[in-house]
C-alpha positions in Angstrom: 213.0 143.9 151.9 211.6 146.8 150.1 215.2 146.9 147.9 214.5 143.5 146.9 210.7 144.2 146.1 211.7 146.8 143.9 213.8 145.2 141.9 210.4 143.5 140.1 207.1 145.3 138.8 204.4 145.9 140.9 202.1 142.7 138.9 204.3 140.1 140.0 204.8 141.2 143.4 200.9 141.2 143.7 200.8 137.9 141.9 202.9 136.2 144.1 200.8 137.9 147.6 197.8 136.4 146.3 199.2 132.9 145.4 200.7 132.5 148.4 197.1 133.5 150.3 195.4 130.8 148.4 197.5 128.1 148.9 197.5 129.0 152.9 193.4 129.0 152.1 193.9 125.6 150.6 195.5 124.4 153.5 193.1 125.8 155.5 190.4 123.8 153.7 192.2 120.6 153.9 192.9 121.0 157.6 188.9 121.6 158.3 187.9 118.4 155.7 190.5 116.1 157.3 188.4 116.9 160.6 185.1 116.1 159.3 186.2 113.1 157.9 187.5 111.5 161.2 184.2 113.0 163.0 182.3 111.6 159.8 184.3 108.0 160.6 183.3 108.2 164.2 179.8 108.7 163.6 178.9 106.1 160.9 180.8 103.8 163.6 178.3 104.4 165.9 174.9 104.5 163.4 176.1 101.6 161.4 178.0 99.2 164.1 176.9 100.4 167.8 173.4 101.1 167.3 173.0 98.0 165.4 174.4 96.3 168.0 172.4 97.4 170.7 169.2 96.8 168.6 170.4 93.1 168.0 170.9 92.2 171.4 167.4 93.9 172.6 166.0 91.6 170.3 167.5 88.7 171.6 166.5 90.1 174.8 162.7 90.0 173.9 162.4 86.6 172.0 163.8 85.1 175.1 161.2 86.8 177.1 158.7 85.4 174.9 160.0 82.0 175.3 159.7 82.1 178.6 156.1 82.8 178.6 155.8 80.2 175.5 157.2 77.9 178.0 154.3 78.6 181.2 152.1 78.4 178.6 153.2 75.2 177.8 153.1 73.7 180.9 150.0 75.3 181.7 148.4 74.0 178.6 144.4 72.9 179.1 144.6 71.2 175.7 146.6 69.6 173.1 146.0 72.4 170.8 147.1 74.9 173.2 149.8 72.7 174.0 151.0 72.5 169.8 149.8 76.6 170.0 152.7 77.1 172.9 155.1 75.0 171.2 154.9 76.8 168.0 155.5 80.2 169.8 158.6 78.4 171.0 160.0 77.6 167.5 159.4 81.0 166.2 161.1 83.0 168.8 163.8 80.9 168.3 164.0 81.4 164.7 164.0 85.2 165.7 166.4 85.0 168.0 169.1 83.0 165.7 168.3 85.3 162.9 169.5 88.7 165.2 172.3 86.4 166.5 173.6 85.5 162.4 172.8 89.5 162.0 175.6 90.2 165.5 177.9 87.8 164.2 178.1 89.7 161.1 178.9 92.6 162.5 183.0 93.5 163.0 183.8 92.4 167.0 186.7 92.8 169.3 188.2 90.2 171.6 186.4 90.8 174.3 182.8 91.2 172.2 183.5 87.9 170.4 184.5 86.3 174.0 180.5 87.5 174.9 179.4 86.3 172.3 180.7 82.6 172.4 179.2 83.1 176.4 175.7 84.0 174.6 175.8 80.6 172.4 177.2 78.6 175.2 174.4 79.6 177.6 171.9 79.9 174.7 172.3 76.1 174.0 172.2 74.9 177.6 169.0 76.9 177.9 167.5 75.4 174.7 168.5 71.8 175.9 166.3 72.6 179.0 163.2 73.7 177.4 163.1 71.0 174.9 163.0 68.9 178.2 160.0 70.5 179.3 158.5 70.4 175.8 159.2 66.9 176.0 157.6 66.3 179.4 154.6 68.6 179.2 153.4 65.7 176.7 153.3 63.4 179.6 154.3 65.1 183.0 153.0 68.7 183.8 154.5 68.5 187.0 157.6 67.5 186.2 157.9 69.6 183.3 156.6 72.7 185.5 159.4 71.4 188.2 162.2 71.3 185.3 160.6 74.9 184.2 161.1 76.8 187.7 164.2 75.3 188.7 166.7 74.3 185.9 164.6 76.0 182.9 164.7 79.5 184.8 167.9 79.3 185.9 169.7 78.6 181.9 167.2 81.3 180.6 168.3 83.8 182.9 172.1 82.8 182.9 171.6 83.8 179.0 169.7 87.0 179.7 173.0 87.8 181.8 174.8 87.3 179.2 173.1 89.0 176.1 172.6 92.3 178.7 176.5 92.1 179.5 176.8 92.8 175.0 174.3 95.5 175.5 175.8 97.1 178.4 179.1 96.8 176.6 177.7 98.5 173.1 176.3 101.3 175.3 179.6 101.7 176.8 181.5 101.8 173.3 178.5 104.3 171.8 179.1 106.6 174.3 183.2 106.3 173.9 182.4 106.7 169.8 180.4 109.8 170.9 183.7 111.2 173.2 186.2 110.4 170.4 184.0 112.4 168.0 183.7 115.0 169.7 187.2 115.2 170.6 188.0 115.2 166.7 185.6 118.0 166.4 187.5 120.1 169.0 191.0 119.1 168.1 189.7 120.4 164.0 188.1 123.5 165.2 191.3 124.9 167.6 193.3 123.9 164.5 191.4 125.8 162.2 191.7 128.8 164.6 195.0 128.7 164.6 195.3 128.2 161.0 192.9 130.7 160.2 195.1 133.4 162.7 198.3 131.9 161.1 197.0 133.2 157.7 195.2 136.6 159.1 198.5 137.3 160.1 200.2 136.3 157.1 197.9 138.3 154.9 198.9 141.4 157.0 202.3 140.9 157.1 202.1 140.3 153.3 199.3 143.7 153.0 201.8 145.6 155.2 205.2 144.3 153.2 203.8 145.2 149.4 202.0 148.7 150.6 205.3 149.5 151.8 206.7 148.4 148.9 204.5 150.7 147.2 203.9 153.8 149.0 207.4 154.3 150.3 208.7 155.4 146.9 205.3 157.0 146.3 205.7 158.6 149.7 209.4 159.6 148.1 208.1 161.1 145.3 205.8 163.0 146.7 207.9 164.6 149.4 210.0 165.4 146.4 206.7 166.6 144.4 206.0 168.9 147.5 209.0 170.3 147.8 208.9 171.1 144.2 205.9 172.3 144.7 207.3 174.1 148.0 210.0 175.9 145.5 212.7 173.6 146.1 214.7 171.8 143.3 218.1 170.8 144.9 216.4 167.6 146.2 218.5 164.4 146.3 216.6 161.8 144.2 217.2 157.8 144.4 216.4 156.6 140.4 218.4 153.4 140.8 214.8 151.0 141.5 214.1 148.7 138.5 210.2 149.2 138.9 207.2 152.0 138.0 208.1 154.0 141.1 211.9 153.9 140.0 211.0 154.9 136.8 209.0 157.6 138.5 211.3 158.8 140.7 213.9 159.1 137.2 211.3 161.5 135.7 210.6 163.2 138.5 214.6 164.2 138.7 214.1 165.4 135.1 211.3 167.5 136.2 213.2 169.0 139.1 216.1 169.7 136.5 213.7 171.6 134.3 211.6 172.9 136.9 214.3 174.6 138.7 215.0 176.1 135.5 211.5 177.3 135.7 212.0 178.6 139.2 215.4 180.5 138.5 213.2 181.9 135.7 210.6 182.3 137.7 213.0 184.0 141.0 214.9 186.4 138.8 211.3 187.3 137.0 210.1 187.9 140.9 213.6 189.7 141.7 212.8 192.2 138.9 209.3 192.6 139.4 210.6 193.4 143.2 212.7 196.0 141.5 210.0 197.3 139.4 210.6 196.1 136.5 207.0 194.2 136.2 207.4 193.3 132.5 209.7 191.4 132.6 209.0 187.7 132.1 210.3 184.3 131.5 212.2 183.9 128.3 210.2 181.5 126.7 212.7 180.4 124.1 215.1 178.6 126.7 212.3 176.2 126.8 210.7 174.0 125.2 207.4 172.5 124.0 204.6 172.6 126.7 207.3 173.7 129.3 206.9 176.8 127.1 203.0 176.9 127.1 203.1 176.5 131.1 206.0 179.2 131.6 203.9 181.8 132.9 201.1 180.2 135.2 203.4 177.2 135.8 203.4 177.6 140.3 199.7 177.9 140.4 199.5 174.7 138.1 201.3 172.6 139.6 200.4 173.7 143.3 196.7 172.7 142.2 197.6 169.6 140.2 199.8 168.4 143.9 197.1 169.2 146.3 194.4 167.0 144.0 196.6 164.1 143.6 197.7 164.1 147.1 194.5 164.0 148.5 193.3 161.3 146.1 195.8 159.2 147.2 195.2 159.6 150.4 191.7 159.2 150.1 192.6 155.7 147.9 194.6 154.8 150.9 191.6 155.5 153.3 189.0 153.4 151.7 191.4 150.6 150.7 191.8 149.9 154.8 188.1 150.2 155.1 187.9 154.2 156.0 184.9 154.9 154.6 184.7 158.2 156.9 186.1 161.4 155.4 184.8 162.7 151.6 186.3 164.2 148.9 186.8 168.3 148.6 184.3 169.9 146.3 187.1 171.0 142.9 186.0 173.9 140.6 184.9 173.5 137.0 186.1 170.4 135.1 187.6 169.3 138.3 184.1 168.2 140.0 184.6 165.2 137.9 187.3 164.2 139.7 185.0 164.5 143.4 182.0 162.7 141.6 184.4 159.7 141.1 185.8 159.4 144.3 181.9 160.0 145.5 180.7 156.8 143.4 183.7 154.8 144.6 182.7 155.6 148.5 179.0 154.9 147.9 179.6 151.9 145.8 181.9 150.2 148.9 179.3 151.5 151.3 176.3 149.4 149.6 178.4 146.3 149.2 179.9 146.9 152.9 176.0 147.1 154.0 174.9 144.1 152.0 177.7 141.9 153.5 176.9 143.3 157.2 173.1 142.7 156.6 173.4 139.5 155.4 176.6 138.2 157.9 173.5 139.5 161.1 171.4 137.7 159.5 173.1 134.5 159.5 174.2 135.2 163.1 171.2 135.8 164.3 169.9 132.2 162.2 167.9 134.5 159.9 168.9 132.6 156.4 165.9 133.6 154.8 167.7 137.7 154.5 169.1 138.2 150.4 171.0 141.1 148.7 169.8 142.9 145.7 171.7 141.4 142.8 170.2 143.7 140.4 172.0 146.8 142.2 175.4 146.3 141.4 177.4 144.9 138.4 180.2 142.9 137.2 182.0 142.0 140.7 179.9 143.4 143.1 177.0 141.7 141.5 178.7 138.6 141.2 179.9 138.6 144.8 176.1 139.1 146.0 175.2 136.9 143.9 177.5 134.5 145.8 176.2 135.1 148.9 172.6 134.5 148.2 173.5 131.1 147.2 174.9 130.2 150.2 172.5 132.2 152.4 169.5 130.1 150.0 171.3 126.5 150.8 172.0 127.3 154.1 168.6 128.2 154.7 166.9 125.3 153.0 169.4 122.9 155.0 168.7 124.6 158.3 165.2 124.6 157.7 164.9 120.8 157.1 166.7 119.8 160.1 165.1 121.7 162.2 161.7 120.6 160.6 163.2 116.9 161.4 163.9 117.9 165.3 160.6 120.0 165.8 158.5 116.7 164.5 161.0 114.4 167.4 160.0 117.0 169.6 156.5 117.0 169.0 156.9 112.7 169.0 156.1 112.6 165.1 159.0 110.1 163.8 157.7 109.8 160.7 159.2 113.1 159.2 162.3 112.5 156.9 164.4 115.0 154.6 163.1 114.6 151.3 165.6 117.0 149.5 169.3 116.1 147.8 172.1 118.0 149.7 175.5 118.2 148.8 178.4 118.2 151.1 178.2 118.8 154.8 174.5 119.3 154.3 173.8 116.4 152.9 175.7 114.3 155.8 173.7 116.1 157.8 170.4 115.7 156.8 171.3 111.6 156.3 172.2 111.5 159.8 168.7 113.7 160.6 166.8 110.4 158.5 168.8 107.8 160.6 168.3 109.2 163.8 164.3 109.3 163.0 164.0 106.1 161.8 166.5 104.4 164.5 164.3 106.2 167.3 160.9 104.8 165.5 162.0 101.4 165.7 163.4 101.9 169.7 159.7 103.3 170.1 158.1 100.5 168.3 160.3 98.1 170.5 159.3 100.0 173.7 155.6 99.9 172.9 155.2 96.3 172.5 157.2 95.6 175.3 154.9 97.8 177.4 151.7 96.2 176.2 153.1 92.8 176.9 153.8 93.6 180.5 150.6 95.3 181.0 148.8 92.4 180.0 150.9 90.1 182.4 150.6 92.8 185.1 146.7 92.6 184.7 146.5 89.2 184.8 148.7 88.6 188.0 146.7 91.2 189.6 143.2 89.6 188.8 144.7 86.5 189.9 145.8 87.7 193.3 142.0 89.2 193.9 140.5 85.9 193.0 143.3 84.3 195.5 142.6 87.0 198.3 138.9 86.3 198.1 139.8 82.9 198.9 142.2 83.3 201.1 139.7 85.1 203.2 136.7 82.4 202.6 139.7 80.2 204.3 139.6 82.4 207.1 135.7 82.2 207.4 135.1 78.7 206.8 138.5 78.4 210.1 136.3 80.8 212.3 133.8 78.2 211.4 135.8 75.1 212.4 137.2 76.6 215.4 133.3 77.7 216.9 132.1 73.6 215.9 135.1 72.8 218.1 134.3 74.3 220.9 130.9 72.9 220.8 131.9 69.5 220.5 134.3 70.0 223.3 131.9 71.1 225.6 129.9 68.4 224.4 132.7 66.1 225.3 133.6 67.6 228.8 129.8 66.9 229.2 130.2 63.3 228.3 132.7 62.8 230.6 131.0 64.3 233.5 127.8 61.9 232.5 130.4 58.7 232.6 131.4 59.6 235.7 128.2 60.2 237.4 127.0 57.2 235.6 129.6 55.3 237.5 128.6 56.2 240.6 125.3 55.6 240.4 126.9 52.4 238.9 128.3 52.0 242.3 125.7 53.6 245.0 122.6 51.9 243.6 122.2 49.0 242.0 118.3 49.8 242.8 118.4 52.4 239.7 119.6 50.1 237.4 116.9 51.0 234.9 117.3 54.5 235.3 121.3 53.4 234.7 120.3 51.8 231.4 118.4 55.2 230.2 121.8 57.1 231.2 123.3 54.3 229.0 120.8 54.4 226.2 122.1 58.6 225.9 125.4 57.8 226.3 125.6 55.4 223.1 123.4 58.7 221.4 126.0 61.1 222.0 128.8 58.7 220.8 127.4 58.1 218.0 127.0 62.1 217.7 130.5 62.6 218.6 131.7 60.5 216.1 129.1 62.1 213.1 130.7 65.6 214.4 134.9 64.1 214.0 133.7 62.9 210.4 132.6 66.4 209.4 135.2 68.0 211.0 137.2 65.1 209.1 135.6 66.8 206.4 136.0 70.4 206.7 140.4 69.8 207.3 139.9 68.3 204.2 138.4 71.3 202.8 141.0 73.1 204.6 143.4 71.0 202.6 142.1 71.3 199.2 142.0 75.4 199.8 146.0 75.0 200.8 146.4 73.9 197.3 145.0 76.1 195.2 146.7 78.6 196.8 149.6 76.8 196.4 149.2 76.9 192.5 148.0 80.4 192.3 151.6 81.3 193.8 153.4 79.0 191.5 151.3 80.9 188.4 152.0 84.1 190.0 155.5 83.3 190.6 156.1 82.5 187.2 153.9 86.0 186.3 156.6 87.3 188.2 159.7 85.9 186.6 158.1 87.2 183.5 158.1 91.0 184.5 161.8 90.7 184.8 163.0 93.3 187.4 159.9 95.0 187.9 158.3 91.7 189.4 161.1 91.0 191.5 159.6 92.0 195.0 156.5 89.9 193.7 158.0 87.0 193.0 159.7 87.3 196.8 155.9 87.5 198.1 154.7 85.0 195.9 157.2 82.5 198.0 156.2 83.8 200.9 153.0 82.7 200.1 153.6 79.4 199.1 155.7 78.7 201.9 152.7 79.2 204.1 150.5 77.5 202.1 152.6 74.2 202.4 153.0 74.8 205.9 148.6 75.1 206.1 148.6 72.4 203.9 151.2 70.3 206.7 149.4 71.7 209.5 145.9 69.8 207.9 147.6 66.9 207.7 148.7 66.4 211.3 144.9 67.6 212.2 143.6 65.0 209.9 145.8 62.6 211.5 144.1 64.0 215.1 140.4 63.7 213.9 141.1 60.2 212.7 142.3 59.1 215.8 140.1 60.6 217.4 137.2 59.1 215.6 138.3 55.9 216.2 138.4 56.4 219.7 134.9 57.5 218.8 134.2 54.6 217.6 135.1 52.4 220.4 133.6 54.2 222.8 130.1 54.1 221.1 130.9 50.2 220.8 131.5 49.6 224.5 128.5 52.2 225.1 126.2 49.6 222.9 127.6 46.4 225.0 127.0 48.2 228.6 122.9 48.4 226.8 122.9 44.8 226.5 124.4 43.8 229.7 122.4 46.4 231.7 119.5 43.3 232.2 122.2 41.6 234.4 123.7 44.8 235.9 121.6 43.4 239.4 123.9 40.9 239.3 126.9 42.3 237.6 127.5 45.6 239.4 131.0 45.5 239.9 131.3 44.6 236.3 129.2 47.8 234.9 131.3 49.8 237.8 134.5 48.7 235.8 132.9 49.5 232.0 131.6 52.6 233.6 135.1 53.4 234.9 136.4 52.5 231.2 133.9 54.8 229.7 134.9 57.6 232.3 139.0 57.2 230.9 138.1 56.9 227.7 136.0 60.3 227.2 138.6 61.7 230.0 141.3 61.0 226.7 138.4 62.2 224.2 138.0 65.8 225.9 142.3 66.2 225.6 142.1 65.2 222.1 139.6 67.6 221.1 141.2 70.3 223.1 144.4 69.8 220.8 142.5 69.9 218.0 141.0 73.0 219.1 144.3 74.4 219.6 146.2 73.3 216.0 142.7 74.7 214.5 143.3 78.2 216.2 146.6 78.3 215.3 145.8 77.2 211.4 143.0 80.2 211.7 146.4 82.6 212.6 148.2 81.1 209.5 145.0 81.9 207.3 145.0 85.4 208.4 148.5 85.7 207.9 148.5 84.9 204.1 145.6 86.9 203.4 148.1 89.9 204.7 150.6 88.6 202.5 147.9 87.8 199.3 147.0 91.3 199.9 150.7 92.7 199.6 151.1 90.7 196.6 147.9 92.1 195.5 148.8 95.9 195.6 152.4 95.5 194.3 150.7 93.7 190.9 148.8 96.5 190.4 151.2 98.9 191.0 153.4 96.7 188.5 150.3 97.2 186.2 150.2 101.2 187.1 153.9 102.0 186.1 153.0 99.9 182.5 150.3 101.9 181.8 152.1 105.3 182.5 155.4 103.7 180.5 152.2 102.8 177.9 151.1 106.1 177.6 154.5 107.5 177.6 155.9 106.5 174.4 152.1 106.5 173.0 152.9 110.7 172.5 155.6 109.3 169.8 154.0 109.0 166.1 156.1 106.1 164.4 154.4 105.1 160.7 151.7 107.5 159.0 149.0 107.2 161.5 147.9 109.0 164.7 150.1 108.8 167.5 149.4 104.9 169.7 147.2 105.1 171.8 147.5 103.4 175.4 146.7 99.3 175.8 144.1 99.2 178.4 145.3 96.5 180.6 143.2 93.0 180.8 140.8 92.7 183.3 140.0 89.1 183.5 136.5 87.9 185.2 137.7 86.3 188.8 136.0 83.3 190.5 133.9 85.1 192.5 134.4 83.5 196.8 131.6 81.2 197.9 129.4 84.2 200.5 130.5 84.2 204.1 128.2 81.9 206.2 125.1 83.5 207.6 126.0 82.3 211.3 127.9 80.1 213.4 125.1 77.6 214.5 125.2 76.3 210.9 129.2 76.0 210.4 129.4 72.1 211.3 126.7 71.2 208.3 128.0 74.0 205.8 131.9 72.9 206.4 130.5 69.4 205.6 130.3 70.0 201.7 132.6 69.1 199.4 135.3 72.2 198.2 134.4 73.8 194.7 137.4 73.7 192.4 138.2 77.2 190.6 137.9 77.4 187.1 141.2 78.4 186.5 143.1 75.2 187.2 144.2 72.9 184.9 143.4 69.5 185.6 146.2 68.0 184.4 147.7 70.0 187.5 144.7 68.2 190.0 146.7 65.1 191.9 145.9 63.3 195.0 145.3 65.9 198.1 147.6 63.6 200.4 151.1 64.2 198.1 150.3 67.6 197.1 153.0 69.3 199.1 155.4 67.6 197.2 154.9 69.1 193.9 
């Protein structure tokens, strides 16, 4: 290799080292671009396309929400305007939703996305078909339209739901396999570059190694042949035969030797004589010539001193060229001192530059870009070099230092901070991406916080509902404890009556001498019919009472149950409670029935019982002669308040079992209480939660204090027992919550 190098100067060879370095730099470059390009590509496809995506279908996620609730409050609608107010709401979440559904379809989709898609508009139009239904019928049906909105209405609009969260769910699966190509990219560029960059580290030595050798092996020659010159020896063996400087070198170098041993055969046999005495004898300086002349007589001690300084020189050179910055250069005598000052200025001058780099590359490691070199100390390439490197330390700084202004204000929940400054390059990808990610978390915030507020309202609403309903719930229970204490009164009363009928009868029998005192027992019989059957008509009454209460809390859980489909997930176990309740309300309202059913008969039985009691009065002037017919009214009278006392007993009994019920929902009202304010709890903290974030130029949100809305407050518990016949009498107050559109006949409420 070496033979071959020498056959061309030492320029070319150089040359052709360094070419060769920067086209392996080149490549080096390309290799690291080609990988920022595809992790570039990876990450615009999840900013621009996934992203996008998942804010679409969240959209579409919320305006059905919002038609939902348009919807109840349709139905639910007091008043034509609120009626046209609802409707309204309906048309402009649609218009919403079809504008983020145009936006999705613009967007680039697979197979399997567009197959979603066509799922979304499928189930999107049967859901639409349904609410214009109820829209329709809340013009002339309420019922019906609130019927079509909990069974078919709920069902499409949830079927959709399904099917816009199965796109979201999708998009977040393909962000998060965007995210693991990326970063595979980024790992498969950076082990290439390391490999690259070894591939050329070792390519530059082997190329260092190959031209030094090239260099300082004849050097190395030529001054083995110099030393031994200098060492007195001139038969050395010189190789002249290389085409380049050190050949050339070498050719000289074997004329020197020629003429040079010349000197030293002068110089031996002038040594021989002076060893013989003769000390004046000297070198004939006519067999030489020119300067060879000059130098005849001090030529060992010249070139001895001449040797040693080069040598070390190069040697030094050699030292500092590897980066041996270690060992100093021998103070020379006289004009020679120049000699050490250079080499001096060379060692200091590396030193600074070496100490500049190493300052400013400890900087940069330890993330200290604000460290610069002094550009002013140095010149021509050394100052243009530092130069270089307070450029990049200055951009890397100022690009550094805006990102991480842009993450400390996310941190800190300010998304209102952008990257104001132009970058080029890598930077200014970088701080684009820092500007995206800010403004595509301020709208996810946004999104969040009205989403929050929304079910905090509901929450609060559902949860002042179910206080009013528990207050009722438990004026139920009282105005039962009520019903069930007038029963047992009237049942003794009736137990009483029958014992009266059947003493009556045997007085009846036994004495026809007390027929007067017969007729008085008569005269209090008809009395207490008569107040039998005023005490079956109030308790007629209070079952009707009974009924009405069934019924409103059979519309407070419809109301809370559609609350509850509202909230989505969170409302879930509500809505299951909400059922319950219901359920039991239609089975009070059932149980009323059958006890209305009881009093009635009863109270006709009443009835004719007071109407016998009346004829037995009129007949009693002939009871001297009609004994045996009193005997066999009396005996009537006895069977019939015989039947009277059963009857009320199984009123008594339904009643005590309808007070169970009533306690029994007022368990579950209460359940369904605490889980709406816990539903309300967890939207306050979510409220307060992203409130910390800052998302336009204004103070960070503060939390939505939920709704409080005034309740009904329950009718006060009755002051005692004695009075619960007269109070249960009155008719049932109607809350002021219920819409009377919603207000049909008591009899066929149970079947809405």
């Amino acid at each position: 290799m070496n033979t071959i190098l020498q056959r061309y100067n030492v320029g070319p060879r150089l040359a052709a080292a360094f070419g060769l370095l920067v086209v392996l730099s080149v490549v080096l470059v390309g290799m690291g671009l080609w990988s920022l390009h595809h992790t570039d590509k990876e990450i615009d496809t999840i900013v621009n396309e996934n992203v996008a995506k998942l804010r679409l279908s969240q959209t579409m996620l919320e305006t059905n929400l919002e038609t939902e609730v348009a919807l109840r409050n349709a139905v639910l609608a007091n008043n034509e305007a609120d009626n046209a107010t609802a409707s309204q709401m309906v048309e402009t979440q649609r218009a919403r939703f079809a504008e983020a559904r145009a936006t999705l379809e613009a967007l680039p989709a697979s197979e399997a996305a567009r197959a979603i898609r066509q799922r979304i508009d499928e189930r999107t139009a049967a859901a639409v078909a349904v609410n214009e239904q109820i829209l329709l019928l809340t013009q002339t049906d309420d019922a019906a339209a609130e019927a079509v909105l909990l069974g078919d209405g709920m069902a499409a609009m949830n079927a959709a739901q399904e099917a816009i969260r199965e796109n979201l769910e999708r998009q977040q699966m393909l962000t998060e396999q965007a995210y693991a190509r990326a970063v595979q990219v980024a790992a498969s560029g950076r082990r290439l570059m390391i490999g690259a960059g070894v591939l050329v580290i070792a390519l530059s030595v082997l190329l260092a190694w190959t031209i030094t050798r090239s260099l300082t092996s004849p050097l190395s020659t030529a001054t083995g042949i110099a030393d031994a010159i200098a060492g007195g020896r001139f038969d050395n063996t010189i190789d002249a035969s290389a085409g380049d400087e050190t050949g050339r070198l070498l050719a000289s170098m074997q004329r020197m030797q020629s003429t040079l041993r010349d000197y030293s055969e002068a110089q031996l046999t002038m040594g021989q004589r002076h060893d013989a005495g003769v000390i004046s004898h000297r070198i004939d300086v006519a067999g030489f010539q020119g300067s060879y002349a000059d130098m005849a007589a001090t030529t060992n001690a010249l070139v001895d001193s001449h040797i040693v300084v080069m040598t070390e020189m190069a040697e030094l050179s050699q030292r500092y060229a590897i980066g041996d910055l270690t060992r100093d250069m021998r103070e020379l005598p006289g004009e020679k001192a120049t000699i050490t000052e250079a080499m001096r200025t060379t060692k200091r001058n590396l030193e600074a530059v070496n100490s500049q780099i190493t300052v400013l590359a400890d900087a940069a490691a330890r993330g200290d870009f604000s460290e610069r070199g002094d550009e002013t100390a140095y010149q021509f390439a050394f100052r243009d070099m530092v130069a270089a490197l307070n450029r990049l330390m200055q951009e890397a700084d100022a690009g550094i230092g805006d990102v991480g202004r842009i993450m400390g204000a996310l941190a800190s929940g300010d998304l209102t901070q952008r990257v104001e400054r132009e970058y080029q390059g890598a930077f200014g990808k970088l701080a684009s991406d820092a500007n995206g990610t800010a403004a595509q978390l301020a709208d996810i915030v946004r999104g969040i916080q009205r989403a929050s507020g929304a079910i905090n309202t509901g929450a609060s609403e559902i949860a002042s509902g179910n206080d009013d309903l528990s207050r009722r719930t438990e004026q139920q229970a009282a105005n039962l404890e009520e019903t069930a204490a007038s029963m047992e009164e009237l049942t003794s009363t009736v137990r009483q009556n029958a014992d009266h009928a059947r003493q009556a009868n045997q007085l009846a029998i036994g004495a026809a001498s007390v027929a007067s005192q017969g007729g008085d027992v008569v005269g209090q019989v008809v009395q207490t019919m008569s107040d039998i059957e005023q005490s079956s008509r109030k308790i007629a009454d209070i079952i009707s009472v009974i009924d009405g209460i069934a019924f409103q809390t059979n519309i407070l859980a419809l109301n809370a149950a559609v609350e509850a489909a509202r909230a989505g997930e969170q409302g879930r176990g509500f809505a299951v409670v909400a059922s319950e309740v219901r359920t039991l309300a239609q089975r009070s309202a059932a149980a009323a029935k059958e006890i209305k059913g009881l009093i009635d008969d009863s109270t006709g039985k009443v009835s004719d019982g007071a109407a016998l009691a009346a004829q037995a009065g009129k007949t009693m002037g002939e009871i001297v002669t009609s004994v045996q017919r009193v005997t066999d009214i009396m005996s009537e009278i006895a069977a019939a308040s015989q039947e009277q006392a059963s009857g009320i007993e199984q009123v008594n009994h339904t009643i005590t079992q309808m007070d169970e019920t009533t306690q029994q929902n007022a368990a579950l009202v209460e359940e369904a209480s605490a889980a709406a304010r816990s539903m309300e709890e967890q939207a306050t903290a979510l409220s307060r939660t992203v409130a910390v974030f800052r998302i336009d130029a204004v103070p960070a949100a503060t939390v939505v204090a939920p709704i409080v809305r005034k309740s009904v407050p329950a009718a006060p518990a009755p002051a005692a027992r004695a009075g619960a016949t007269r109070r249960a009498a009155a008719p049932a107050r109607q809350p002021a919550s219920t819409k009377p559109a919603l207000a049909v006949a008591e009899t066929d409420w149970a079947e809405f």
